[in-house]
N, CA, C and O of each residue as an XYZ file, in Angstrom:
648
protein
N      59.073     -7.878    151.194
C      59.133     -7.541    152.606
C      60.013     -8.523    153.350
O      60.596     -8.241    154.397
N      60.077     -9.815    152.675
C      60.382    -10.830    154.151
C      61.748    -10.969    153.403
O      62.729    -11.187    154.115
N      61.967    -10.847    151.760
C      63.317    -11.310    151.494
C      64.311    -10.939    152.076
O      64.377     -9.715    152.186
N      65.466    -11.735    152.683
C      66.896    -11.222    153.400
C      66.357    -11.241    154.720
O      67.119    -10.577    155.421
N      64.978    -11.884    155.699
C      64.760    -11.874    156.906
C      64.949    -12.605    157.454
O      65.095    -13.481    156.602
N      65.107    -13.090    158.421
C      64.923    -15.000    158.954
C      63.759    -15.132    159.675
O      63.368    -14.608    160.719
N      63.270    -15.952    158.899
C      61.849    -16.300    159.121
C      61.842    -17.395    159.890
O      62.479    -18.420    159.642
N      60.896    -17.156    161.151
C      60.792    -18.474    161.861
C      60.031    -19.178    161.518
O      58.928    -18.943    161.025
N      60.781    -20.622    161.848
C      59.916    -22.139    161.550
C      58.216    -22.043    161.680
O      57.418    -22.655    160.970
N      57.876    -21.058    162.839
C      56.656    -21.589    162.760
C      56.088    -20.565    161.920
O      54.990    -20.990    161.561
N      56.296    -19.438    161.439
C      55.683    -19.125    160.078
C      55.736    -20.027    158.822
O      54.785    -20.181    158.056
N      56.579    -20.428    158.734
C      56.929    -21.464    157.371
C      55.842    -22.524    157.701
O      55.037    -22.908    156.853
N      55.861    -22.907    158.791
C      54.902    -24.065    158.616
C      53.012    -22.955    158.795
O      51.863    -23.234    158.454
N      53.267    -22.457    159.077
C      51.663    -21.416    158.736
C      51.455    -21.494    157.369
O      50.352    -21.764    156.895
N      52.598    -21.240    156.599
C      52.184    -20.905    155.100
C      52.282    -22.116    154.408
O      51.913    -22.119    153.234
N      52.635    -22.970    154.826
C      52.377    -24.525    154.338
C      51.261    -25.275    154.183
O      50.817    -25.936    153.245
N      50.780    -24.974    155.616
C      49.566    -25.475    156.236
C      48.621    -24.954    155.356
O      47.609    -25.623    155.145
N      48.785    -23.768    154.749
C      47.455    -22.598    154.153
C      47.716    -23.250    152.678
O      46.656    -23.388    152.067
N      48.719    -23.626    152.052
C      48.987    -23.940    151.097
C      48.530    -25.186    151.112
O      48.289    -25.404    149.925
N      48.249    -26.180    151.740
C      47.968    -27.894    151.636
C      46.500    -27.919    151.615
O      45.857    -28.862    151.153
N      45.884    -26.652    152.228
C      43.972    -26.733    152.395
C      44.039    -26.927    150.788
O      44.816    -26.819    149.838
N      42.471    -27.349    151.173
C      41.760    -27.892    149.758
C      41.799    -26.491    148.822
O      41.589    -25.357    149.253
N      42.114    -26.849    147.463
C      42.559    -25.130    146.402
C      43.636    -24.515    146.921
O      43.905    -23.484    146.303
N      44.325    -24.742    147.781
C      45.795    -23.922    148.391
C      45.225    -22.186    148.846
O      45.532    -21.077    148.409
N      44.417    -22.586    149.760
C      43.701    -21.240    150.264
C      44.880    -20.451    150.328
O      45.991    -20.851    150.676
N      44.544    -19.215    149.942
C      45.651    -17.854    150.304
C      45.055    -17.483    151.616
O      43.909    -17.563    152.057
N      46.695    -16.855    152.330
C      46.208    -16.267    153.820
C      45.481    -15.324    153.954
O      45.652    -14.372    153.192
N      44.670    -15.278    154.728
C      43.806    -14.046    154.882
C      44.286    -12.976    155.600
O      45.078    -13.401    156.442
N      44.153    -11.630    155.657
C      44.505    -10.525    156.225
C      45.092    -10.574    157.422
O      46.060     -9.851    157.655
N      44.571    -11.464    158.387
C      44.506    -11.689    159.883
C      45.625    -12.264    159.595
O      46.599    -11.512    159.627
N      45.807    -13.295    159.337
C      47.255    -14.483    159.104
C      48.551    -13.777    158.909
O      49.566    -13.816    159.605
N      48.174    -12.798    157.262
C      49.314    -12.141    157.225
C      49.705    -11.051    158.239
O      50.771    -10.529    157.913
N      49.090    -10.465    159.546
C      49.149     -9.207    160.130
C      50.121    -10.327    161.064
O      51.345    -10.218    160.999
N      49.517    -11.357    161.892
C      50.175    -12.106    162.734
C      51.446    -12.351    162.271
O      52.446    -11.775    162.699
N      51.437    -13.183    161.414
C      52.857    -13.576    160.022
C      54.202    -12.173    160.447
O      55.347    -12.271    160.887
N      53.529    -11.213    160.135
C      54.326     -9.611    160.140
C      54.543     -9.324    161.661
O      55.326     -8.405    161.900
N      54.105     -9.818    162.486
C      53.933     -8.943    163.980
C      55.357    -10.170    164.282
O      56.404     -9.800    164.813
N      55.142    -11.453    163.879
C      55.802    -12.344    164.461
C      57.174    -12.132    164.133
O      58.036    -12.092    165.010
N      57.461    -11.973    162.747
C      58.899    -11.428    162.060
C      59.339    -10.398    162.197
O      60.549    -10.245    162.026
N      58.480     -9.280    162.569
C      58.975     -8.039    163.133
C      59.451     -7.500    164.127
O      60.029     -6.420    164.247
N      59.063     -8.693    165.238
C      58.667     -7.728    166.382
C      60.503     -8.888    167.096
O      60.917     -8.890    168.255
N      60.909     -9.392    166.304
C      62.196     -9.914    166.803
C      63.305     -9.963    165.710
O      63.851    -11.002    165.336
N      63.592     -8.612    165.206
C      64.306     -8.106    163.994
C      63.921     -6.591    164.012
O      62.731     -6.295    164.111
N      65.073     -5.421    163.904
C      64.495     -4.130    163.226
C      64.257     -4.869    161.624
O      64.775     -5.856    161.103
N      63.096     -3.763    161.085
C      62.519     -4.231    159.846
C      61.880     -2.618    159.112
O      61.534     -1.698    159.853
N      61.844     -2.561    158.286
C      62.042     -1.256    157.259
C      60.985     -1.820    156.627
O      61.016     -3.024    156.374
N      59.819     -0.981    156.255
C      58.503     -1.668    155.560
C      58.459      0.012    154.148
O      58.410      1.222    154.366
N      58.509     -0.794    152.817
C      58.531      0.457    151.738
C      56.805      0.166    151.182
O      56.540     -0.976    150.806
N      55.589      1.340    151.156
C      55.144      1.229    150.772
C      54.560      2.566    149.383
O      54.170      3.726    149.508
N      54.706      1.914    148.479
C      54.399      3.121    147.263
C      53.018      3.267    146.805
O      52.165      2.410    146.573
N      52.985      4.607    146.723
C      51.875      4.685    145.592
C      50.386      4.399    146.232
O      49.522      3.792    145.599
N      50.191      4.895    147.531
C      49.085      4.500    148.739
C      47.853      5.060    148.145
O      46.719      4.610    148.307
N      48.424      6.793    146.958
C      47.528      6.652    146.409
C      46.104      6.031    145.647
O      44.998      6.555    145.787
N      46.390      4.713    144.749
C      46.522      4.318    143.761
C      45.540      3.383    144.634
O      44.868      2.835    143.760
N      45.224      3.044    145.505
C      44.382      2.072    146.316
C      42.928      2.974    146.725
O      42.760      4.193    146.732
N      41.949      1.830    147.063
C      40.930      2.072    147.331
C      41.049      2.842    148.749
O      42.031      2.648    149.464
N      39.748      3.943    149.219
C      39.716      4.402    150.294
C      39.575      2.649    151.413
O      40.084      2.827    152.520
N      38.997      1.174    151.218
C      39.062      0.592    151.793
C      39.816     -0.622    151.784
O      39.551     -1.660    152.389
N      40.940     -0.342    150.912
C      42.185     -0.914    151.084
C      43.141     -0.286    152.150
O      43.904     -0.803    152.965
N      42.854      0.920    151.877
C      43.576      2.176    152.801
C      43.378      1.821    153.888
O      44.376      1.415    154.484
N      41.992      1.804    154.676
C      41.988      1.356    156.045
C      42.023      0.178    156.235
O      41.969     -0.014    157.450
N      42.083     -0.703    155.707
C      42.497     -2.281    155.817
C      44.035     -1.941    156.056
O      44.555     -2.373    157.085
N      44.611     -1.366    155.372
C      46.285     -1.582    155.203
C      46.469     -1.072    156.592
O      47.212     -1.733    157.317
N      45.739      0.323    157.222
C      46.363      1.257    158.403
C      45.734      0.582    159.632
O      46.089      0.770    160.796
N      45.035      0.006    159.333
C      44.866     -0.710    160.721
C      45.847     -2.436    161.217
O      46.198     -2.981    162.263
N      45.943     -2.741    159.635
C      47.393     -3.618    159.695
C      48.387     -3.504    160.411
O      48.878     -4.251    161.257
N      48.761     -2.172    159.891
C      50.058     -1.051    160.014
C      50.068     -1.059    161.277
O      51.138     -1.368    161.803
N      48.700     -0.671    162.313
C      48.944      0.137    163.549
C      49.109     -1.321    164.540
O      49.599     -1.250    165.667
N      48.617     -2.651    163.932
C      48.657     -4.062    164.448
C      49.699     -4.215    164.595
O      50.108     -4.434    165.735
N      50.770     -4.156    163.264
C      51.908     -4.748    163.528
C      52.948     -3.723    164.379
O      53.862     -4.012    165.152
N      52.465     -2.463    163.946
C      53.741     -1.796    164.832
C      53.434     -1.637    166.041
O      54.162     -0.915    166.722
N      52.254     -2.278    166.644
C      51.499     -2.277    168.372
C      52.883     -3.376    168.822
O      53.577     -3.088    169.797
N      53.078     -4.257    168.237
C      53.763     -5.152    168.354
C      55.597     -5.393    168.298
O      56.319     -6.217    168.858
N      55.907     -4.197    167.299
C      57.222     -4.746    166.805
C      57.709     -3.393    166.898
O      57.744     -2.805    165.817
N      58.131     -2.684    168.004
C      58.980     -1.403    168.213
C      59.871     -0.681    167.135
O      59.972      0.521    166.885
N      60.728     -2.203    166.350
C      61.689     -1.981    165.804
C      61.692     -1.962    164.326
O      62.675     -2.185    163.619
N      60.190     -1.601    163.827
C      59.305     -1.592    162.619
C      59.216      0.026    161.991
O      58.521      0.949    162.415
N      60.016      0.021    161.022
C      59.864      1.821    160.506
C      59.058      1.616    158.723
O      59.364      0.752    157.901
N      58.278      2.424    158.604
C      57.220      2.278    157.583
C      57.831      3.352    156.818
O      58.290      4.435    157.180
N      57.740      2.856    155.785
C      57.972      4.637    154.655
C      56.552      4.287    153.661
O      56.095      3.166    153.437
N      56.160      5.275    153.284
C      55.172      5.616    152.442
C      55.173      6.116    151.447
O      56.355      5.897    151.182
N      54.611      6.934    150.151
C      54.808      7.480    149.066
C      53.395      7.668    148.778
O      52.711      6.730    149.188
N      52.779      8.558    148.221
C      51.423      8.934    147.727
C      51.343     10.697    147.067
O      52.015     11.703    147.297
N      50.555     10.500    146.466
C      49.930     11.840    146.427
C      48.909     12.611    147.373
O      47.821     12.087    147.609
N      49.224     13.784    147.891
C      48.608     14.406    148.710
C      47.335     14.500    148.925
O      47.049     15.077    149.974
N      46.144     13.991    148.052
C      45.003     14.246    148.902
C      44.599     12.730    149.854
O      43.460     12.415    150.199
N      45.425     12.222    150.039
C      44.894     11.054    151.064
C      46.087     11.569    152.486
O      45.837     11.103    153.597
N      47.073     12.325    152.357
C      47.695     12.807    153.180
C      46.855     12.845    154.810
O      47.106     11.980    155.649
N      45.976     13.834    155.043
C      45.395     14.004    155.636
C      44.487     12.204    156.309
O      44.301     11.866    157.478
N      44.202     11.605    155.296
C      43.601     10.517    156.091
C      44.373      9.592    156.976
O      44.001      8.843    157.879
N      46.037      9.956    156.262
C      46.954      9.101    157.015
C      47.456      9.707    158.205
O      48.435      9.381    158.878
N      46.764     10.496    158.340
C      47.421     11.439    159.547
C      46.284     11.397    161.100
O      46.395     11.445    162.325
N      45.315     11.288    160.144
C      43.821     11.079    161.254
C      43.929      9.270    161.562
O      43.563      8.722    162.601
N      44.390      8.745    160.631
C      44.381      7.250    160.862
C      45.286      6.633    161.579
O      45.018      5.632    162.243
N      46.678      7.268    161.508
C      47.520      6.947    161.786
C      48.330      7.844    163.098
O      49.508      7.656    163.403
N      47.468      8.780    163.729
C      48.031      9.571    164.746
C      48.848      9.712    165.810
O      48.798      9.084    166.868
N      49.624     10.584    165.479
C      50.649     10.316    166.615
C      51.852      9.273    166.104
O      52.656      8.718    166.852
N      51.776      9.128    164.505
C      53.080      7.815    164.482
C      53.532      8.565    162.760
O      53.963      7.805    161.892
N      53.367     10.002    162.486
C      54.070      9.859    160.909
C      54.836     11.460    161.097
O      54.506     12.448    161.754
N      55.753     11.236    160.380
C      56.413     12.277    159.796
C      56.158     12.363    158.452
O      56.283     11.415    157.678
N      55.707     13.770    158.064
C      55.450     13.495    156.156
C      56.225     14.853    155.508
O      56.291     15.765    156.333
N      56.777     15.142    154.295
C      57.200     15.631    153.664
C      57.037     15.772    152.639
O      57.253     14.685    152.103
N      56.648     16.790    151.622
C      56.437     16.935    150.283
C      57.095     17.477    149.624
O      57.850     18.405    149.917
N      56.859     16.816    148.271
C      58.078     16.733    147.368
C      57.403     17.062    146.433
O      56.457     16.305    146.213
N      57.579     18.438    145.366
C      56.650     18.934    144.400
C      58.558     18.850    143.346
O      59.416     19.705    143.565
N      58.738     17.925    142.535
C      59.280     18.853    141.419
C      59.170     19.733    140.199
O      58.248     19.836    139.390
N      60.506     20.429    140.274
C      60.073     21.590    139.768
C      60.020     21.085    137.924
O      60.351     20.032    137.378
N      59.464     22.349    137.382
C      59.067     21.702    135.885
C      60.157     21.470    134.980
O      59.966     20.959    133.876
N      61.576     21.909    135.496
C      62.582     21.603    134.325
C      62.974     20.512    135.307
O      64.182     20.348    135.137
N      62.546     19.701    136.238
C      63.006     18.447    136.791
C      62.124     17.450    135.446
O      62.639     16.747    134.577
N      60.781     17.706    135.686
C      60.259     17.141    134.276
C      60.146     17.001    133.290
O      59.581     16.116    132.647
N      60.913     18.259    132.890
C      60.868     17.997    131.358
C      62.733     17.680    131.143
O      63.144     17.611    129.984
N      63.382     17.570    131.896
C      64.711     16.532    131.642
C      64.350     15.322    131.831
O      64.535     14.503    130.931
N      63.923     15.053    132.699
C      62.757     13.340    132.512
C      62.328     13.071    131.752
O      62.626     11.943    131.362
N      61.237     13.909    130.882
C      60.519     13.511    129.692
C      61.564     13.556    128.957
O      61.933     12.445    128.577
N      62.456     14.812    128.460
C      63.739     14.795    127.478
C      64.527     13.014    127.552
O      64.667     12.370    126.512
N      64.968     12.440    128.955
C      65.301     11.502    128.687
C      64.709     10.280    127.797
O      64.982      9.521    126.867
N      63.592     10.666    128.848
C      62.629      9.456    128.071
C      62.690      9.008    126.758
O      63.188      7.977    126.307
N      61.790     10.446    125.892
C      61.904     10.411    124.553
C      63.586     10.256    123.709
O      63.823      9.807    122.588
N      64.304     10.673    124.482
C      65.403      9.933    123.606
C      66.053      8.655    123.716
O      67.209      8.429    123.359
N      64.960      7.530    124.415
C      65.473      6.182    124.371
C      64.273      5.509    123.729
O      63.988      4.313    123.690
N      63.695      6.472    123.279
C      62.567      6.268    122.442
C      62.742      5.083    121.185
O      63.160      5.415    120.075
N      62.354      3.619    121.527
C      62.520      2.723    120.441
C      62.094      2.861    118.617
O      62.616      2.283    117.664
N      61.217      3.629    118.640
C      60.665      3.874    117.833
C      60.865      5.796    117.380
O      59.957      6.627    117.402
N      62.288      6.031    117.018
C      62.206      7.468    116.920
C      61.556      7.962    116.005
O      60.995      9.011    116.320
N      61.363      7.529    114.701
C      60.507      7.934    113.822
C      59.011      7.891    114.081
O      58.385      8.102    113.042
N      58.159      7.660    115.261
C      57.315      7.701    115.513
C      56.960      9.044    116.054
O      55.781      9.360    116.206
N      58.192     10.042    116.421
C      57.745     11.376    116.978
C      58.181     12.334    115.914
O      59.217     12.388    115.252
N      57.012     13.139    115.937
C      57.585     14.233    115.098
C      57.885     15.808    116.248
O      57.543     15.969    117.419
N      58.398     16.447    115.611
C      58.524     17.746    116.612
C      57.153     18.371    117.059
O      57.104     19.299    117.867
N      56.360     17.965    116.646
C      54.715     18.876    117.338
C      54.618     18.320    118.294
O      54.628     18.900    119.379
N      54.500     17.050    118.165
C      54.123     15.932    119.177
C      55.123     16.245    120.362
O      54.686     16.592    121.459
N      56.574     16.104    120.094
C      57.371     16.124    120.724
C      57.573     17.472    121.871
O      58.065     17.430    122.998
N      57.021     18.603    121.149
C      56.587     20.069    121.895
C      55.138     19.771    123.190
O      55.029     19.986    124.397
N      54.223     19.176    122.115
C      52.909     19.348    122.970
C      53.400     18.336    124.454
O      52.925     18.725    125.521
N      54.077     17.417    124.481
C      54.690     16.507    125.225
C      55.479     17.470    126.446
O      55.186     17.739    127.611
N      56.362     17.752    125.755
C      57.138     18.567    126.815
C      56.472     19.645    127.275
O      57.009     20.325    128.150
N      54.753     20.115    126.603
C      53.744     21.279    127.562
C      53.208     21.220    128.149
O      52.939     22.006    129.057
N      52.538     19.606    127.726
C      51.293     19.230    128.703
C      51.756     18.581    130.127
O      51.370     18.805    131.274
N      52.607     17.807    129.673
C      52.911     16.643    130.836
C      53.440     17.692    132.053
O      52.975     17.677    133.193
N      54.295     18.426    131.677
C      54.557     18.911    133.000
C      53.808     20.079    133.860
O      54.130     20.615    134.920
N      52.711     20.264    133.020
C      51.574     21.386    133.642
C      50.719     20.321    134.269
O      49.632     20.694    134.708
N      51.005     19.203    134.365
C      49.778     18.415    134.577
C      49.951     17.385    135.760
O      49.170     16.592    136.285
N      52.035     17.888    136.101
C      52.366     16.621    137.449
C      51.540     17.679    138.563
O      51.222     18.869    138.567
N      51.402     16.556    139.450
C      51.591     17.199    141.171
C      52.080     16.862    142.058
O      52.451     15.693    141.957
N      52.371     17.469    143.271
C      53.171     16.954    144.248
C      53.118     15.425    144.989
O      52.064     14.813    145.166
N      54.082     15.069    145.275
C      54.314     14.034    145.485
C      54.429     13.806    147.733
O      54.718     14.878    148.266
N      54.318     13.154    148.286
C      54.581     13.037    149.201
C      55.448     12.072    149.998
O      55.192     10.909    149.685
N      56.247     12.167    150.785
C      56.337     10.731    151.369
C      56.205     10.997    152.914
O      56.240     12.080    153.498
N      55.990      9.291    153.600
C      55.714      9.374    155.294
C      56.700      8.437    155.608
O      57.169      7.676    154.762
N      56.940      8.448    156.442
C      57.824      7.759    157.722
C      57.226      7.833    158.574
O      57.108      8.919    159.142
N      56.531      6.587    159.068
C      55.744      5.923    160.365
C      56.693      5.045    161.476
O      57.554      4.299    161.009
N      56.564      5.119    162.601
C      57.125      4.529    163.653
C      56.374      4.928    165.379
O      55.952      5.990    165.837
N      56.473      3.509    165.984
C      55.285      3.623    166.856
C      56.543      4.732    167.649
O      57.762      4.877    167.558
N      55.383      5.377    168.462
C      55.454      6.466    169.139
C      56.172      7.843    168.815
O      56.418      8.608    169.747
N      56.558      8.218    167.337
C      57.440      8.921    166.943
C      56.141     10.390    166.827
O      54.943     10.275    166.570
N      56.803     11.484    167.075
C      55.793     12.565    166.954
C      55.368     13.455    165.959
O      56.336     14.043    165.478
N      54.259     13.796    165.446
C      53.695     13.584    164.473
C      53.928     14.965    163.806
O      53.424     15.887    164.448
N      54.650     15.366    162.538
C      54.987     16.891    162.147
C      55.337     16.813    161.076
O      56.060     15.881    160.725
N      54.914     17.807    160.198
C      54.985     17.873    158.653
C      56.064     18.896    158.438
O      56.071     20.052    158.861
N      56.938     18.312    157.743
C      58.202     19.093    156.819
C      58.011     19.906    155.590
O      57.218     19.287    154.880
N      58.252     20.631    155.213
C      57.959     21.232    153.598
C      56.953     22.316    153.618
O      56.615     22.865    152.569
């Protein structure tokens, strides 16, 4: 997030300070939201987050109430997102009034030229035989699902593409 930013002095000395406590305490949630509001909110700043899926329902609202902290703060703060669709909806109730989302389902010969690549950089080619290599190219792609992404920004109006 912060690489390529200019970070002000008095963050550097925040994360110093947190680093010299007794065990080199890590910052806590609060620290880092301030940390982000402070670097953001005097710089446009592009925030990539993937895979929102893949987190707890209370990481999720830890992260979106972060989210709605720092961009209360920093106008010039644009969020992108990535997940699978059934948390869609929570980011939309959580986050209201600030996402654009779009879904992205590819289609099955997008996947199975993917898998085709895959398996032919396959280190170990003698490890596949053609059954394997069939059931591969049947299952996997009956089995993706759509994909989503969001674009968050304070006050931007809220409408689904796709």
């Amino acid at each position: 997030m912060i690489s390529g930013m200019e970070i002000p002095e008095e963050t550097w000395r925040a994360l110093r300070k947190q680093k010299g406590a007794i065990g080199g305490r890590k910052p806590q949630l609060s620290d880092i939201v301030k940390m982000l509001q402070l670097v953001t909110s005097s710089q446009p700043t592009f925030m990539v987050i993937d895979a929102l899926d893949e987190c707890t329902a209370v990481q999720r609202y830890r992260l979106f109430d972060s989210l709605k902290e720092i961009l209360r703060k920093s106008p010039g703060t644009r969020v992108f997102m990535t997940g699978r669709p059934h948390i869609l909806g929570e980011i939309e109730i959580r986050l209201a009034g600030r996402v654009t989302s779009l879904s992205i389902c590819p289609t099955k010969n997008d996947i199975i030229r993917f898998l085709r690549a895959r398996l032919s950089d396959d280190e170990t080619p003698d490890a596949m035989d053609p059954s394997l290599e069939a059931e591969i190219l049947e299952k996997i792609p009956g089995s993706i699902s759509e994909m989503w992404v969001t674009a968050m920004a304070p006050r931007a109006q809220s409408r689904t593409i796709g």
